[in-house]
Residue frames as a rotation matrix with the C-alpha (Angstrom) as fourth column:
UNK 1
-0.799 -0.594 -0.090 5.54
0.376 -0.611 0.697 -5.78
-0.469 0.523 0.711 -20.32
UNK 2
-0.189 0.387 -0.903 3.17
-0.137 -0.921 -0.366 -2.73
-0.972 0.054 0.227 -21.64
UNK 3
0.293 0.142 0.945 2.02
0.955 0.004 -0.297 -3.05
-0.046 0.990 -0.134 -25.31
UNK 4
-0.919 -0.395 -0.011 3.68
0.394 -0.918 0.050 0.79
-0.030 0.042 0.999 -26.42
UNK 5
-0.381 0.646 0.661 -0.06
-0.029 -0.723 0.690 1.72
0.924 0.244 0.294 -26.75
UNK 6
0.892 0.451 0.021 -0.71
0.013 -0.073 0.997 1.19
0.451 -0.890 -0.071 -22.70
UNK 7
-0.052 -0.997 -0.050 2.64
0.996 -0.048 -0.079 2.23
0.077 -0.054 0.996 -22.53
UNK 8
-0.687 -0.288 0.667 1.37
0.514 -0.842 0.165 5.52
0.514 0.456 0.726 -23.75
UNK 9
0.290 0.955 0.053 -1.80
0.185 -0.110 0.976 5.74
0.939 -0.274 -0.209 -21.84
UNK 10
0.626 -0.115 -0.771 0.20
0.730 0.436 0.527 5.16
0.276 -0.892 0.357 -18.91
UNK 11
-0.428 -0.899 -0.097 2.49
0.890 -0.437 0.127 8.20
-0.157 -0.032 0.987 -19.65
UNK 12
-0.580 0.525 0.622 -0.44
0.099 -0.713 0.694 10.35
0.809 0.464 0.362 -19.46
UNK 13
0.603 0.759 -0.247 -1.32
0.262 0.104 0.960 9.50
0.754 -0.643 -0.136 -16.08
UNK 14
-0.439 -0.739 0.511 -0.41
0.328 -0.661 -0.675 12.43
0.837 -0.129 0.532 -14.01
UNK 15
-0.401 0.696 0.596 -1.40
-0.879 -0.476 -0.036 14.66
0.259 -0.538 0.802 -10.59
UNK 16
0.644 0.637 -0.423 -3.40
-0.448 0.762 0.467 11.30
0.620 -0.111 0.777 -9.35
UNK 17
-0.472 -0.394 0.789 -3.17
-0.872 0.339 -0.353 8.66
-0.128 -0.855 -0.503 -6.02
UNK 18
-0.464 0.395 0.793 -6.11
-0.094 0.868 -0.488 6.57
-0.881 -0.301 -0.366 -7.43
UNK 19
-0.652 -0.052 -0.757 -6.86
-0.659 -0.456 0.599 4.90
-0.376 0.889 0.263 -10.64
UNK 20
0.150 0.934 0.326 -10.42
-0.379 0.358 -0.853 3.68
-0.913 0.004 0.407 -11.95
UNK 21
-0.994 -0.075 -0.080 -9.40
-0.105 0.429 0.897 0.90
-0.033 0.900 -0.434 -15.17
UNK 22
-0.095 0.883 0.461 -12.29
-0.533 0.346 -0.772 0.38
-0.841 -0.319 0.438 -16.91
UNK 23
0.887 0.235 -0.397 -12.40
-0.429 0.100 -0.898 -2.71
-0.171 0.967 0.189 -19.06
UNK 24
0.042 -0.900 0.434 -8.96
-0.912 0.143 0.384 -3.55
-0.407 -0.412 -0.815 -17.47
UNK 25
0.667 0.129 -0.734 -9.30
-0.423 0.876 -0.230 -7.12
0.614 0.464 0.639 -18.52
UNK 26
0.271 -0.492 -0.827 -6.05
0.720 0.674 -0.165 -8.83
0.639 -0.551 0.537 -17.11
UNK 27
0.935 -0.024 0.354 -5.41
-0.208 -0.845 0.493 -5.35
0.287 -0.534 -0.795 -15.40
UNK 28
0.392 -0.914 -0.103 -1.78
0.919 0.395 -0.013 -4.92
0.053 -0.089 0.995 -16.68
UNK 29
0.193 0.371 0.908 -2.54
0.544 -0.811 0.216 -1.26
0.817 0.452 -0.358 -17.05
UNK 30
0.753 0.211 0.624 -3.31
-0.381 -0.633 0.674 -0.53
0.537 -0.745 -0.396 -13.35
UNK 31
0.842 -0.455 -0.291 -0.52
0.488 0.871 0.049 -3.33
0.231 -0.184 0.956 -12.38
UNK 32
0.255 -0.504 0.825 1.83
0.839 -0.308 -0.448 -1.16
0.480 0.807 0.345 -14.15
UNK 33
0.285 0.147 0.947 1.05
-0.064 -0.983 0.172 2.01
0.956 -0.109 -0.271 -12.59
UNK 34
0.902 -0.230 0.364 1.22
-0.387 -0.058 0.920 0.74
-0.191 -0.971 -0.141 -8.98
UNK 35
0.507 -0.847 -0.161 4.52
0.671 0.271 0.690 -1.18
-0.541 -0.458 0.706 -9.06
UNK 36
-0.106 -0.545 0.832 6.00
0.763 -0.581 -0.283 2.27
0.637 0.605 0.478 -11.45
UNK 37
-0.409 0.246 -0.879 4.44
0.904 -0.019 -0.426 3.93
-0.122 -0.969 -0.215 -8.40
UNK 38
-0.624 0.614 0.484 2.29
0.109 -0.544 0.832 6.14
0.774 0.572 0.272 -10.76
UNK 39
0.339 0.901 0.271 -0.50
-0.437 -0.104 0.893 5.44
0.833 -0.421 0.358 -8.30
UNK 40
-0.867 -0.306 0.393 -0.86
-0.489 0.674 -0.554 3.91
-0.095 -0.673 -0.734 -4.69
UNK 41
-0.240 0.849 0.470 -4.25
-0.173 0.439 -0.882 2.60
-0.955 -0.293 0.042 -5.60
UNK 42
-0.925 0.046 -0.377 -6.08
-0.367 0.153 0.918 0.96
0.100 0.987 -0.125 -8.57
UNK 43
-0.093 0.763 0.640 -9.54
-0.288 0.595 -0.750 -0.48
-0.953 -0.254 0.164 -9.25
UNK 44
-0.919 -0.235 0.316 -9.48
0.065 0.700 0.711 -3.17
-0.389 0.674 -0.628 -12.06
UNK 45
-0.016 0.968 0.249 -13.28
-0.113 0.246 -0.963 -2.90
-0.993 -0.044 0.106 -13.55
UNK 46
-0.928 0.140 -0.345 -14.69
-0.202 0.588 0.783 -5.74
0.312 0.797 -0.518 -16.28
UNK 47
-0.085 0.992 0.097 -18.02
-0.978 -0.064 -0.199 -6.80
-0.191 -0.111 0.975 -17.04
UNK 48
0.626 0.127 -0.769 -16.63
-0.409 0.894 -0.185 -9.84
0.664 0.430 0.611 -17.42
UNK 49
0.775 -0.073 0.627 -15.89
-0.620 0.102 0.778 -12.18
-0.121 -0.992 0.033 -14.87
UNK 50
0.523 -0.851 0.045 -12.75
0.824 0.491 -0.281 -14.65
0.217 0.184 0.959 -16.52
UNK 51
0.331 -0.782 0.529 -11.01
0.382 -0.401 -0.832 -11.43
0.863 0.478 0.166 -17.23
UNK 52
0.524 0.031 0.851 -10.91
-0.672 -0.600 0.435 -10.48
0.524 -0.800 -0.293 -13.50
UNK 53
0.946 -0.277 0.170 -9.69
0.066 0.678 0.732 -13.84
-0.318 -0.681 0.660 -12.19
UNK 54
0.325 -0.885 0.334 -6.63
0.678 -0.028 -0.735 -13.58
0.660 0.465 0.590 -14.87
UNK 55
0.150 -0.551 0.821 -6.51
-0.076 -0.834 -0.546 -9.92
0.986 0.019 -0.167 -13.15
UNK 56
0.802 -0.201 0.562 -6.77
-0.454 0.404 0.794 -11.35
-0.387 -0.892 0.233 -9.21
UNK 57
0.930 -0.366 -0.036 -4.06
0.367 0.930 0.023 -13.68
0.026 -0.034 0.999 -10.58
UNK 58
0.090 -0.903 0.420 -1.70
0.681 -0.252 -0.688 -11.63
0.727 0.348 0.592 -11.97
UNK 59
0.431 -0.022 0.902 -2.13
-0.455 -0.868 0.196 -9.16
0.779 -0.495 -0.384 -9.27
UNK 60
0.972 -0.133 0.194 -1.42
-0.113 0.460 0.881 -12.00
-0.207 -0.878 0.432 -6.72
UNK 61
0.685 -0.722 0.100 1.47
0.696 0.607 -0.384 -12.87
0.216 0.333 0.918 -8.63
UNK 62
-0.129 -0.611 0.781 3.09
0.317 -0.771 -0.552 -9.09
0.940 0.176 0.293 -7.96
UNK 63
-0.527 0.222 -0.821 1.96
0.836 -0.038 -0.547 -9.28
-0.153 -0.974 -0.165 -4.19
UNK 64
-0.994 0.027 0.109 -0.28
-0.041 -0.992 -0.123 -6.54
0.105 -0.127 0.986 -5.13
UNK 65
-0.264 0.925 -0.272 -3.87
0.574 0.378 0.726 -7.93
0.775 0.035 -0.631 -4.03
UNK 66
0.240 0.577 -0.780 -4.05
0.875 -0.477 -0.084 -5.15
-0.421 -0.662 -0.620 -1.19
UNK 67
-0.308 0.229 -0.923 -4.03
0.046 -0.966 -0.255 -2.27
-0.950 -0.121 0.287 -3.29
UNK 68
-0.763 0.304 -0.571 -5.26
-0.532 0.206 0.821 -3.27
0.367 0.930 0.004 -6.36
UNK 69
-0.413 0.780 0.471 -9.36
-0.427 0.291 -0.856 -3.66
-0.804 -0.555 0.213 -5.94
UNK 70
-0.925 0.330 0.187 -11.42
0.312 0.382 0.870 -5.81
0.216 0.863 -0.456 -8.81
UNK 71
-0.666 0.731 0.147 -14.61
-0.253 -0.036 -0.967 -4.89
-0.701 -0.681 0.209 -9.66
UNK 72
-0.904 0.168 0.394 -17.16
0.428 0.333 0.840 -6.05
0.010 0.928 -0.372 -11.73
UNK 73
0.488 0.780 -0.392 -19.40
0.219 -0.544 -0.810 -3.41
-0.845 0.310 -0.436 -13.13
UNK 74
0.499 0.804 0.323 -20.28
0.735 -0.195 -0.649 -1.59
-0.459 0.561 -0.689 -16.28
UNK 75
0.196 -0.087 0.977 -18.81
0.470 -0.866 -0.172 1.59
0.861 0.493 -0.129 -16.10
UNK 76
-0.677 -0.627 0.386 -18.17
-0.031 -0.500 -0.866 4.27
0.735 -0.598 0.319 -13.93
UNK 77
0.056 0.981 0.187 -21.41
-0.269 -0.165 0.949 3.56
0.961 -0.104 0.255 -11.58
UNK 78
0.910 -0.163 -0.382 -19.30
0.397 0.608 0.687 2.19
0.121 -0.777 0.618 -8.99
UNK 79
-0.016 -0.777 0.630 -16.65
0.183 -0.621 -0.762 5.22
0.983 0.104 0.152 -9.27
UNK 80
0.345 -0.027 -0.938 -15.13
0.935 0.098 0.341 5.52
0.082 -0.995 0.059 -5.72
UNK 81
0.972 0.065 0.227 -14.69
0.106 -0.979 -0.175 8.92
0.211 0.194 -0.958 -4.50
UNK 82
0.463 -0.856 -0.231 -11.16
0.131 -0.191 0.973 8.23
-0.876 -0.481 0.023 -3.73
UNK 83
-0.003 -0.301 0.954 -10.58
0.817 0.550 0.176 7.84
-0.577 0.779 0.244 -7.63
UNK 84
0.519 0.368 -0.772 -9.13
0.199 -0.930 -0.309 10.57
-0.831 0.006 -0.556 -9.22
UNK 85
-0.596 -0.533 -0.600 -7.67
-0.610 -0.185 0.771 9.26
-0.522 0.825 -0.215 -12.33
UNK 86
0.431 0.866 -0.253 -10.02
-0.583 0.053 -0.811 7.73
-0.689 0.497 0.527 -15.22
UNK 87
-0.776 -0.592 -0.220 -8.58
-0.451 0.275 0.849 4.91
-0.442 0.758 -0.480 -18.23
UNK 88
0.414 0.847 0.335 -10.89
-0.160 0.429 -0.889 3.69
-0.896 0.314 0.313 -20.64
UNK 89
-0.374 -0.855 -0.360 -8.55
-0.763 0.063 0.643 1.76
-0.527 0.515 -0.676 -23.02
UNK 90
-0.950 -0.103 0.294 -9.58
-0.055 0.985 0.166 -0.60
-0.307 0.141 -0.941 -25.81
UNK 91
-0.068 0.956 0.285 -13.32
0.637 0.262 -0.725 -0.22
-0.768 0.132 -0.627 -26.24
UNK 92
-0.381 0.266 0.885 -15.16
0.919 0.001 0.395 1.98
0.104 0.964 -0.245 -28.99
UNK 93
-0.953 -0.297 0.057 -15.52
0.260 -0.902 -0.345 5.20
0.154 -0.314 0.937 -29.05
UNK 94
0.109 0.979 0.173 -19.68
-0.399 -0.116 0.909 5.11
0.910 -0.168 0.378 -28.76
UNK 95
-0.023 0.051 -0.998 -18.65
0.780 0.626 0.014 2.56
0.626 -0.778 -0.054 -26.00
UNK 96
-0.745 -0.656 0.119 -16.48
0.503 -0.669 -0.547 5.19
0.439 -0.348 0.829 -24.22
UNK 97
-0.640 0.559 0.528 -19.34
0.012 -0.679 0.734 7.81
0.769 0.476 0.428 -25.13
UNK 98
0.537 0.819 0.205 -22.40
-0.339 -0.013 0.941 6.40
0.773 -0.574 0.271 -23.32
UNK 99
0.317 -0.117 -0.941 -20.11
0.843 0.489 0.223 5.09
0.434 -0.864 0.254 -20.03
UNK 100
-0.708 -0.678 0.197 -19.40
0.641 -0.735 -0.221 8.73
0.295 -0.030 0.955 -19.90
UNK 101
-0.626 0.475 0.619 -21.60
0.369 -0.519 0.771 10.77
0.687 0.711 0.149 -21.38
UNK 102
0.235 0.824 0.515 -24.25
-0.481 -0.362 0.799 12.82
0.845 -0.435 0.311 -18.35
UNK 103
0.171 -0.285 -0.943 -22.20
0.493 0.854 -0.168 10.80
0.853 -0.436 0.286 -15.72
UNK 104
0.960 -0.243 0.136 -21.35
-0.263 -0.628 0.732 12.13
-0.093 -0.739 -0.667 -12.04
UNK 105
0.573 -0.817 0.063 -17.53
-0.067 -0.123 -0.990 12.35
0.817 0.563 -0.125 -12.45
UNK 106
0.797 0.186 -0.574 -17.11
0.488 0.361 0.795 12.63
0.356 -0.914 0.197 -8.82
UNK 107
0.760 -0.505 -0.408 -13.75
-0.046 -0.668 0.742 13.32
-0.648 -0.546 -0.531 -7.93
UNK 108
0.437 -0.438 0.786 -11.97
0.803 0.583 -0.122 12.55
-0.405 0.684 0.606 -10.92
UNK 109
0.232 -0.497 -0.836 -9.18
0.122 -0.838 0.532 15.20
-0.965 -0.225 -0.134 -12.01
UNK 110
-0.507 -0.580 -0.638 -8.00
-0.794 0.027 0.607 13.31
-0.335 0.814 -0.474 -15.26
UNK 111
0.712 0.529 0.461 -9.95
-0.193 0.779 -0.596 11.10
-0.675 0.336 0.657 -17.84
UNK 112
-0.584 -0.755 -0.298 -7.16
-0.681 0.256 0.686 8.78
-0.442 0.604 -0.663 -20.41
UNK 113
0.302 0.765 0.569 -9.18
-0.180 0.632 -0.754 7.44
-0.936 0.125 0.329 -23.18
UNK 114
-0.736 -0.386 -0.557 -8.18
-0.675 0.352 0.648 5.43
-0.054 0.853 -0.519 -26.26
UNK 115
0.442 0.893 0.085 -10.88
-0.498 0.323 -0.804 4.44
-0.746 0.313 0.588 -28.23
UNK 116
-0.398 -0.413 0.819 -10.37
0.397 0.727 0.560 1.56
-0.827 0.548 -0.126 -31.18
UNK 117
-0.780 -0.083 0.620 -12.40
0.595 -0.404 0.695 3.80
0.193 0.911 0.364 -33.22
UNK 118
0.228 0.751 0.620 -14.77
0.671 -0.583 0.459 6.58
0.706 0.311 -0.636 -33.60
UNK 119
-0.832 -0.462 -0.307 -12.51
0.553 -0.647 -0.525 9.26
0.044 -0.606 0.794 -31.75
UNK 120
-0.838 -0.111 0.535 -14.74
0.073 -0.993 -0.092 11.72
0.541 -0.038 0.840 -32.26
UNK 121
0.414 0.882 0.223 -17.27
0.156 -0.310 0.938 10.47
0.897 -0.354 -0.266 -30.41
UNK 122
-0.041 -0.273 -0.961 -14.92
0.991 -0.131 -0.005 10.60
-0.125 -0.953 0.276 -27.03
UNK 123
-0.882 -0.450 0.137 -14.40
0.449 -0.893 -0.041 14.34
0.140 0.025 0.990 -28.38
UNK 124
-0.357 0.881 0.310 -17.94
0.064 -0.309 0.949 15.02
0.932 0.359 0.054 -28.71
UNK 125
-0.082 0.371 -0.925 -18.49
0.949 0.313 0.041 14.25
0.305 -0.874 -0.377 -24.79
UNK 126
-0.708 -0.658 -0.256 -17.15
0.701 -0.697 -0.149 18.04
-0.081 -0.285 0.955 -24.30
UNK 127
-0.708 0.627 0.327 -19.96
-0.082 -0.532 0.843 19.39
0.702 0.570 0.427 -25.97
UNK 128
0.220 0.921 -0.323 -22.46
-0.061 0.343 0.937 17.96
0.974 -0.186 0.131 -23.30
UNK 129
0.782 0.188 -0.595 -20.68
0.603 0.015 0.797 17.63
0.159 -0.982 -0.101 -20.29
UNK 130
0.832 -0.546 0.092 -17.75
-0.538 -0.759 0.366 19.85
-0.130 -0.354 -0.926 -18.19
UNK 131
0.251 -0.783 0.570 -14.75
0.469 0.613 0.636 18.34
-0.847 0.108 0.520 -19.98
UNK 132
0.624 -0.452 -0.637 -12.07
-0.699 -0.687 -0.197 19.51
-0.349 0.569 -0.745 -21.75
UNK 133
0.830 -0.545 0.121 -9.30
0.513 0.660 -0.548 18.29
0.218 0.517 0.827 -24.05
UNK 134
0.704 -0.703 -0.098 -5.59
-0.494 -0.584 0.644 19.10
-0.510 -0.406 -0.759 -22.61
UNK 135
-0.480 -0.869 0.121 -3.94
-0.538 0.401 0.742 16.22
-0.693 0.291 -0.659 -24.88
UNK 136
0.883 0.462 0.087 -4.31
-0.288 0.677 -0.678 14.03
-0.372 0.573 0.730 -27.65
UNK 137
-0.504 -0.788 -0.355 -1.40
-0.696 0.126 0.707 11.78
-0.512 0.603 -0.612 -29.55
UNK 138
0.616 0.653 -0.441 -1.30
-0.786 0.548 -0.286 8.95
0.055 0.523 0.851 -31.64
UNK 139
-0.090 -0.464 0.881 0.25
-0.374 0.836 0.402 5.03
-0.923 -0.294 -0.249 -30.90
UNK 140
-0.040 -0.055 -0.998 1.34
-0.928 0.372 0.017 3.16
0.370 0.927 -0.066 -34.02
UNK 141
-0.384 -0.213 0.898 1.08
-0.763 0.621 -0.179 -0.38
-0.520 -0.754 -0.401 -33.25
UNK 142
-0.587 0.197 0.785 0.61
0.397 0.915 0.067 -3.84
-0.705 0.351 -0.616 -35.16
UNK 143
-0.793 0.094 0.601 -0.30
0.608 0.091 0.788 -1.94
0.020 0.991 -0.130 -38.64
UNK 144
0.361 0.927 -0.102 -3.18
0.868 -0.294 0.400 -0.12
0.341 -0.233 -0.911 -36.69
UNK 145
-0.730 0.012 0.683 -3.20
-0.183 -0.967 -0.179 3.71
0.658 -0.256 0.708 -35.39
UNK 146
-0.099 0.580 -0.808 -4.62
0.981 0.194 0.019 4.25
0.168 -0.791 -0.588 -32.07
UNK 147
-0.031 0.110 0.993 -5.68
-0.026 -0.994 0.109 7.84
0.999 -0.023 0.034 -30.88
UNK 148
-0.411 -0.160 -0.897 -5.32
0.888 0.151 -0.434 8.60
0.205 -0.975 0.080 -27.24
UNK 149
-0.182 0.514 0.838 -7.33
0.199 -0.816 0.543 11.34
0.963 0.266 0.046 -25.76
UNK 150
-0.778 -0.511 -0.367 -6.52
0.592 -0.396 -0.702 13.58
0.213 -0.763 0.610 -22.38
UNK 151
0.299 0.694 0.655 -9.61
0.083 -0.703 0.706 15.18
0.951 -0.157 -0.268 -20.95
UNK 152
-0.941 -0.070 -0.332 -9.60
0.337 -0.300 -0.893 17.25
-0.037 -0.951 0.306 -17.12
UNK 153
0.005 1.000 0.014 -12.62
0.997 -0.004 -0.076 18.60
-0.076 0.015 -0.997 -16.18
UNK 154
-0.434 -0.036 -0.900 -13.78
0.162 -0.986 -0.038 22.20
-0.886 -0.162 0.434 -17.50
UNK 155
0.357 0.807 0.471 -15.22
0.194 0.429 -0.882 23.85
-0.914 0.406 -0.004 -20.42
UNK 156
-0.702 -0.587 -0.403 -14.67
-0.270 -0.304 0.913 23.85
-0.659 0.750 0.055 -24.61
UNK 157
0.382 0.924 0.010 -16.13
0.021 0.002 -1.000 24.65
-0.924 0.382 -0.018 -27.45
UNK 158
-0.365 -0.816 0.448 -15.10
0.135 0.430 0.893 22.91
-0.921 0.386 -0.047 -30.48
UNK 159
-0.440 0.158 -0.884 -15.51
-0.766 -0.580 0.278 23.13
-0.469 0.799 0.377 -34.35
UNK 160
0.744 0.450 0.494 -16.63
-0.419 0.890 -0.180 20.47
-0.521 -0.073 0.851 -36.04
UNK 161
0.340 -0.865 -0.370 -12.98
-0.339 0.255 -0.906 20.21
0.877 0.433 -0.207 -37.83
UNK 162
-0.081 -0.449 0.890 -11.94
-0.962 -0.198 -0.188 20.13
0.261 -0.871 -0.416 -34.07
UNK 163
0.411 0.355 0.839 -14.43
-0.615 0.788 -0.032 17.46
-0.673 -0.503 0.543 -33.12
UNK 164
0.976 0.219 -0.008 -13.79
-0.190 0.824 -0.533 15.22
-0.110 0.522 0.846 -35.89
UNK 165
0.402 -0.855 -0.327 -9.85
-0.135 0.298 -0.945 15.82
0.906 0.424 0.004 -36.50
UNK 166
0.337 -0.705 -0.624 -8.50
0.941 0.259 0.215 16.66
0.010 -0.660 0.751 -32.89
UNK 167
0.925 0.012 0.379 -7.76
0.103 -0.970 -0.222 20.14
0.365 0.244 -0.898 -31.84
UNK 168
0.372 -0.904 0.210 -4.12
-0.551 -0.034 0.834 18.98
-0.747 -0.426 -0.511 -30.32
UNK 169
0.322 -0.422 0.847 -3.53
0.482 0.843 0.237 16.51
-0.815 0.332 0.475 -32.84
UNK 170
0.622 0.316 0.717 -4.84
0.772 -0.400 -0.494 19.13
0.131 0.861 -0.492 -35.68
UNK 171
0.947 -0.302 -0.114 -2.01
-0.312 -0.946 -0.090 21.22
-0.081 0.121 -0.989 -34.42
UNK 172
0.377 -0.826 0.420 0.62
-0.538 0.174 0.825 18.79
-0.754 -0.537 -0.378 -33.65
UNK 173
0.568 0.242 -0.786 0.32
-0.805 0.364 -0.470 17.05
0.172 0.899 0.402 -37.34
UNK 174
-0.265 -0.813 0.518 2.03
-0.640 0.550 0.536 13.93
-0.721 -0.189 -0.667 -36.83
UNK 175
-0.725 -0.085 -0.683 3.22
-0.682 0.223 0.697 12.05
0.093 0.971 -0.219 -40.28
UNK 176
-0.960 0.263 0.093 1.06
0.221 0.920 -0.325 8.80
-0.171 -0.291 -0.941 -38.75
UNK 177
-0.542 0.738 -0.402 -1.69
0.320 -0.261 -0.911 10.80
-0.777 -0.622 -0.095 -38.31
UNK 178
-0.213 -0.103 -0.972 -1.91
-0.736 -0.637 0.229 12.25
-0.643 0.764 0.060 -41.78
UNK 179
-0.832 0.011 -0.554 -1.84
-0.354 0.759 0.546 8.89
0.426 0.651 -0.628 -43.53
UNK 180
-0.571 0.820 0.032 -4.63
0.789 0.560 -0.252 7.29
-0.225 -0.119 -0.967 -41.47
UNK 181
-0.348 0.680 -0.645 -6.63
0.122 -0.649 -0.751 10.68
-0.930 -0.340 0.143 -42.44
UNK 182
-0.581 -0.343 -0.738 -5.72
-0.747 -0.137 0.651 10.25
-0.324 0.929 -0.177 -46.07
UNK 183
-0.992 0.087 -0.088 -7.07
0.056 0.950 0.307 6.62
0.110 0.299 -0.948 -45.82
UNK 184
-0.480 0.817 -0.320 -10.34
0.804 0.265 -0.532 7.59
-0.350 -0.513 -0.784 -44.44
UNK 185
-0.013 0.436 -0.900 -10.74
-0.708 -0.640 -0.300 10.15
-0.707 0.633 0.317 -47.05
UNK 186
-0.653 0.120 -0.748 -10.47
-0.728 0.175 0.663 7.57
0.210 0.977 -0.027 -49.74
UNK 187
-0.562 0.805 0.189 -12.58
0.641 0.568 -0.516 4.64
-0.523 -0.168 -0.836 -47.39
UNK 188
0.006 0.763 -0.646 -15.40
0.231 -0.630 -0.742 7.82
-0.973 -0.145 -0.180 -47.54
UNK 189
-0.441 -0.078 -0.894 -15.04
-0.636 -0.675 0.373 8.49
-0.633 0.733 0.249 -51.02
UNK 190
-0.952 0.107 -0.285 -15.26
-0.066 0.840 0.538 5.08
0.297 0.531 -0.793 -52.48
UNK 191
-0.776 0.622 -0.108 -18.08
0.572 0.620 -0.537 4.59
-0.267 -0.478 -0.837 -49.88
UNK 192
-0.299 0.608 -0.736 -20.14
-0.058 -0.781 -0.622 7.44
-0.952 -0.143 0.269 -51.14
UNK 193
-0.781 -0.486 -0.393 -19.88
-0.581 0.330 0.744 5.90
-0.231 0.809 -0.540 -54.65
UNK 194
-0.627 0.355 -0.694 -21.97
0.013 0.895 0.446 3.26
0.779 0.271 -0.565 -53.71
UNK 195
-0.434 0.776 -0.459 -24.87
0.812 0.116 -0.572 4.59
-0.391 -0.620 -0.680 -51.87
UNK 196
-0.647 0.229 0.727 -27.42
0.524 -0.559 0.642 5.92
0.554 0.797 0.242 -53.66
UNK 197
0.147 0.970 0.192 -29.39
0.931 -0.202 0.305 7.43
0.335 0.134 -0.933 -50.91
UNK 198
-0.378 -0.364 0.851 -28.95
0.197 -0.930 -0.310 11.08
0.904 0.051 0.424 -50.58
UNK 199
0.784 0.515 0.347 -30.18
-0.282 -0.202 0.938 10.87
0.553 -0.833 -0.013 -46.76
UNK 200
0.811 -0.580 -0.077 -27.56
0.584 0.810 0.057 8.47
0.030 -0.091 0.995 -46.19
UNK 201
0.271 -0.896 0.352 -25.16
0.915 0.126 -0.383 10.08
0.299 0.426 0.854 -47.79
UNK 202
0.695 -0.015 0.719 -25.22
-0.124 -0.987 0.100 13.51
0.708 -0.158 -0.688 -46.03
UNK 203
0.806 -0.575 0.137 -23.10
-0.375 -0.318 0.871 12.98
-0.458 -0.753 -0.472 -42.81
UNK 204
0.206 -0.977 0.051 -20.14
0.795 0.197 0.573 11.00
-0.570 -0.077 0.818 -44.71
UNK 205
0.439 -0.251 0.863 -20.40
0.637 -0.591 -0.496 13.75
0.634 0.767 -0.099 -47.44
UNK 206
0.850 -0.077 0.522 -19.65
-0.212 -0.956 0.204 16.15
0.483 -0.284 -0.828 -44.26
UNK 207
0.765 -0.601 0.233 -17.19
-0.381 -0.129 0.916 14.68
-0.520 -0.789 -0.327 -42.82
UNK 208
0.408 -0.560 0.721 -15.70
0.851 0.520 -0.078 13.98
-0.331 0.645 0.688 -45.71
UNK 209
0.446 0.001 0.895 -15.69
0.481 -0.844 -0.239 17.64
0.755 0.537 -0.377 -46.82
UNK 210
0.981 0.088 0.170 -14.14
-0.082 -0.610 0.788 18.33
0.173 -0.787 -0.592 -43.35
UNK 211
0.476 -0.584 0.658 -11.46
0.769 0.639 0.011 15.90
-0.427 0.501 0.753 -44.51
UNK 212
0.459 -0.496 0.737 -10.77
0.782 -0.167 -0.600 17.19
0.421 0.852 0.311 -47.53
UNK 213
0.864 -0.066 0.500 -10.16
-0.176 -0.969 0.176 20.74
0.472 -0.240 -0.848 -45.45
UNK 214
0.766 -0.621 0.165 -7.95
0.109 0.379 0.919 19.10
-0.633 -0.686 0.358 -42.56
UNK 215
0.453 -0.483 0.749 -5.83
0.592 0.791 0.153 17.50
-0.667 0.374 0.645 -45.51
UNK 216
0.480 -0.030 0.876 -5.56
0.654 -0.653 -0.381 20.82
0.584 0.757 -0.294 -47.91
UNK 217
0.957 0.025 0.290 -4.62
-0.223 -0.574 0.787 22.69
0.186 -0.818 -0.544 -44.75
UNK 218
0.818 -0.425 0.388 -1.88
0.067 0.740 0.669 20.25
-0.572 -0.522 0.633 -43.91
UNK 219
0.217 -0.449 0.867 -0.31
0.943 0.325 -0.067 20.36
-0.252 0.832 0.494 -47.54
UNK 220
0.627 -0.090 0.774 -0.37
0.402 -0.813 -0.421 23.69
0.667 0.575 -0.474 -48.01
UNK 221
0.967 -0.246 -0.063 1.95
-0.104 -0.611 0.785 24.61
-0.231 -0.752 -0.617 -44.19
């Protein structure tokens, strides 16, 4: 059974025959997809080598060890060209970033990324490489807010309200979404309080002040 936030990831994977997990750990994700018949292929990839046996296990356990491949790399450096869906679920949004970021994409149609934090650096990838945003939501779950984030390949040119709020999210306002922006205007306030250097304190002051816009915007539709 799906946690509702790789529940959602999974309901974003569209158009696609083969799907590159990266980070898959027990690879219930790609599991998922082949026996929902989302995909006919999967490739499980961890840099860690426990979480693969768990994911050889459980794959054995669903007779799916012949289409479901493990691999253990890094990132996308070992992207088969048959792979033409992308998940990166779970890691950090710098993680995300550099396993991305100036990459050959290959044949890849659709990238599904859900970062544990620092969305905007998955958004920021757009800026540097041929990727667009075609979706974004958000995944309540255990007291936390997850952000999910739909890229295809082409180009866009975002604001920095875009980059930082979400130019689907920043249209779709969802109530969830609003409160965790609220909270991270008062984290950034408090936190500006209590740093006294003014070098420092320039990027939260902007993206606080980008905040405050998002949030005035919001209240006032």
């Amino acid at each position: 059974m799906l946690s509702k936030r790789l529940q959602t990831v999974l309901s974003f994977l569209k158009n696609g025959r083969v799907l590159y997990d990266v980070g898959s750990d027990h690879a219930y994700l790609p599991i998922a997809a082949l026996k929902e018949g989302v995909v006919e292929k999967a490739y499980a990839v961890d840099n860690k080598l426990g979480p693969l046996e768990a994911a050889r296990q459980n794959a054995k356990k669903e007779d799916l060890l012949d289409t479901l491949k493990l691999l253990h790399s890094e990132g996308i450096e070992d992207l088969d060209q048959d792979a033409d869906l992308l998940v990166i679920a779970g890691l950090g949004g710098k993680t995300i970033h550099k396993i991305l970021d100036g990459q050959d994409y290959k044949n890849l149609t659709r990238m599904v990324l859900q970062p544990n934090n620092h969305p905007e650096m998955v958004r920021f990838l757009t800026k540097s490489n041929p990727l667009k945003i075609v979706d974004e939501t958000v995944v309540a779950e255990n007291g936390e807010l997850y952000v999910v984030i739909v890229l295809e390949k082409g180009e866009q040119s975002l604001s920095p309200k875009e980059l930082w709020g979400g130019p689907v999210l920043l249209q779709k306002k969802p109530p969830a979404y609003k409160e965790s922006l609220e909270k991270e205007h008062g984290f950034l306030s408090r936190l500006l309080e209590e740093i006294p250097d003014q070098d420092a304190k320039k990027p939260l002051q902007e993206k606080k002040d980008l905040l405050e816009e998002v949030l005035h915007e919001w209240r006032n539709d």
